[in-house]
VEXKOL-338722 format. One line per field, with one value per residue (C-alpha): x, y, z. Coordinates in pm, whole numbers, plus 50000, padded with zeros to 5 digits. Each point is the difference from the previous one (the first is absolute). Layout:
N
u <- [X,...] .
v <- [Y,...] .
w <- [Z,...] .
This chain:
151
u <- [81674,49777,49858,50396,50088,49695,50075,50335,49929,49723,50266,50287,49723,49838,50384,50136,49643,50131,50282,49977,49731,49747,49710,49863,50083,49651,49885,50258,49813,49698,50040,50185,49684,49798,50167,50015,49632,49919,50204,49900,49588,50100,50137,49680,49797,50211,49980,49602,50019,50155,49686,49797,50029,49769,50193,50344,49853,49873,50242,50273,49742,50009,50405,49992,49793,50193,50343,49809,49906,50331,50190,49759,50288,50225,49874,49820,49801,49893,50132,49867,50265,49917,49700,50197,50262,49705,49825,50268,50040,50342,49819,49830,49600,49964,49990,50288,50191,49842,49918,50407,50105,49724,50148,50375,49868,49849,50201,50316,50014,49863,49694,50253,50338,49867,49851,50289,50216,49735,50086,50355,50025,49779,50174,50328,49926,49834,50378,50138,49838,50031,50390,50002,49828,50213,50327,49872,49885,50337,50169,49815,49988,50409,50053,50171,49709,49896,49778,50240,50074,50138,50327] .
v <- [21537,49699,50009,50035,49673,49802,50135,49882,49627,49952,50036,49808,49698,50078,49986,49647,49840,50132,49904,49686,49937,49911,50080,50206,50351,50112,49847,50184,50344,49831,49914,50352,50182,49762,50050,50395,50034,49785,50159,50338,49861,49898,50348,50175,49770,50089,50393,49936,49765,50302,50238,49827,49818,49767,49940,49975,49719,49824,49983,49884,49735,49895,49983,49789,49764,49977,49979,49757,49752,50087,49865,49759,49729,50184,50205,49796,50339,50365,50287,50287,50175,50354,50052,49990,50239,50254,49965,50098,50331,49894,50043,50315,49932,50092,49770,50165,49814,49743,49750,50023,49913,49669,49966,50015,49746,49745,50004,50158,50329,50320,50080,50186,49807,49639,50119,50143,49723,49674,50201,49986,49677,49862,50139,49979,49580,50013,50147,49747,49754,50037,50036,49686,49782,50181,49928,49615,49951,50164,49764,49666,50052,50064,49728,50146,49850,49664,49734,49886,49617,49796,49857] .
w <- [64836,50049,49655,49853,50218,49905,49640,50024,50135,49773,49688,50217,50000,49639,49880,50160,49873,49639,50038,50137,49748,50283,49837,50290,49972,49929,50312,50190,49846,50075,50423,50041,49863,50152,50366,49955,49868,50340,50206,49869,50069,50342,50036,49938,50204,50288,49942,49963,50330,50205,49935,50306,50330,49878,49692,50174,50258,49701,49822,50319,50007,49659,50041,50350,49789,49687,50269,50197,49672,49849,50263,50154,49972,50168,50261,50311,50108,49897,50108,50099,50178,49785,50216,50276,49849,49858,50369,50180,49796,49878,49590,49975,49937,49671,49683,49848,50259,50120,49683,49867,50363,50016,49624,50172,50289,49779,49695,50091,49818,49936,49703,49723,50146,49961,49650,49865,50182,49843,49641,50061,50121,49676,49748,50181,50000,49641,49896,50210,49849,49646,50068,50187,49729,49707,50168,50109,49635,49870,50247,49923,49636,49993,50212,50209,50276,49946,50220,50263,50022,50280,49957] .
């Protein structure tokens, strides 16, 4: 179903660009393969991460890092509230479920949900997009929009 719905914005966008004459429809095929050939690396990372402790500890430390650099402007301290939660017993011990709940912790979602949510999302804007700039143009050039003036 996820494939059909990506399918499906990808020609929504790929359309308005044609039709709008925006010149960018190939780019629109371009960042949708792009984002689901990254996505779909990511993905296999993850399943190779979840082989080994060692592995699974690396790689929640590679994504506190990237979290912590990411949002260095925003957040004042790190958190590292999913020991706490593994510690206590509340996660089961096992890497299976412990790096998508430090994924949920730090980035606010789970391994396949914030994948197949970040491909949504991209596409989903990329349509957006392309619709918002063909109707704008369509607007501008009909003047039906113009530069506003004070009077």
């Amino acid at each position: 179903m996820l494939g059909v719905v990506l399918a499906a914005l990808t020609l929504i966008a790929v359309a308005a660009a044609i039709a709008g004459r925006l010149g960018v429809s190939r780019a629109v095929v371009t960042a949708t393969a792009r984002a689901v050939v990254q996505l779909g690396l990511v993905s296999l990372l993850i399943a190779a991460v979840l082989r080994s402790w060692w592995s699974t500890a690396g790689f929640i430390v590679l994504m506190v890092l990237v979290a912590a650099v990411t949002s260095a402007r925003r957040v004042s301290t790190l958190r590292l509230g999913w020991l706490v939660i593994v510690a206590s017993g509340t996660v089961p011990r096992s890497e299976v479920a412990v790096l998508p709940i430090a994924g949920i912790l730090i980035g606010g979602g789970s391994a396949v949900q914030a994948g197949a949510t970040q491909l949504l999302v991209l596409v989903g804007l990329l349509a957006a997009e392309a619709i918002a700039a063909a109707v704008t143009l369509e607007l501008v050039a009909g003047s039906l929009v113009g530069r506003l003036s004070p009077r």
